[in-house]
N, C-alpha and C positions, 0 to 999 in steps of 0.2 A: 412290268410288261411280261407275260406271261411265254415270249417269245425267247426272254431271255432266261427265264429258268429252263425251258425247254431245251437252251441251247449249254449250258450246265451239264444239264443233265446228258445230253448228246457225248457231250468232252467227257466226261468223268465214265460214260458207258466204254466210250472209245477208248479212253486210257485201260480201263480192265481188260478190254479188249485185246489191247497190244500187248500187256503184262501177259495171259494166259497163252497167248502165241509164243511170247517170245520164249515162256518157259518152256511149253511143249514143241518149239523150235520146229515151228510146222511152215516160216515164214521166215524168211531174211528180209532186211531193212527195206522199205517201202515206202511212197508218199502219203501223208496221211489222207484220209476218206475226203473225196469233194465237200462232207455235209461240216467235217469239221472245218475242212477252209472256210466254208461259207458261213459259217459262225463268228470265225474270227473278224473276217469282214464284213457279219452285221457291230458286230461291238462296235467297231472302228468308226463304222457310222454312225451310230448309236450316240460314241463321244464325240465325235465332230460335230454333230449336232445340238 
């Protein structure tokens, strides 16, 4: 499904993301982004399914 590499891809964006912040420490600890919550629970349904 092409929803779930999209969603891959999202996480692995996000991660770089958080990596580049946290080195240039422009950002203290925070919830991760609604889009990757929402990733997570597509999978969840994904496998429940």
């Amino acid at each position: 499904m092409p929803s779930e590499n999209t969603c891959v891809d999202v996480i692995n964006q996000t991660e770089f993301e958080e990596e580049s912040r946290s080195q240039n420490q422009l950002v203290g600890d925070s919830d991760p982004p609604l889009i990757e919550r929402e990733c997570v629970s597509m999978r969840e349904k994904t496998t429940k399914s």
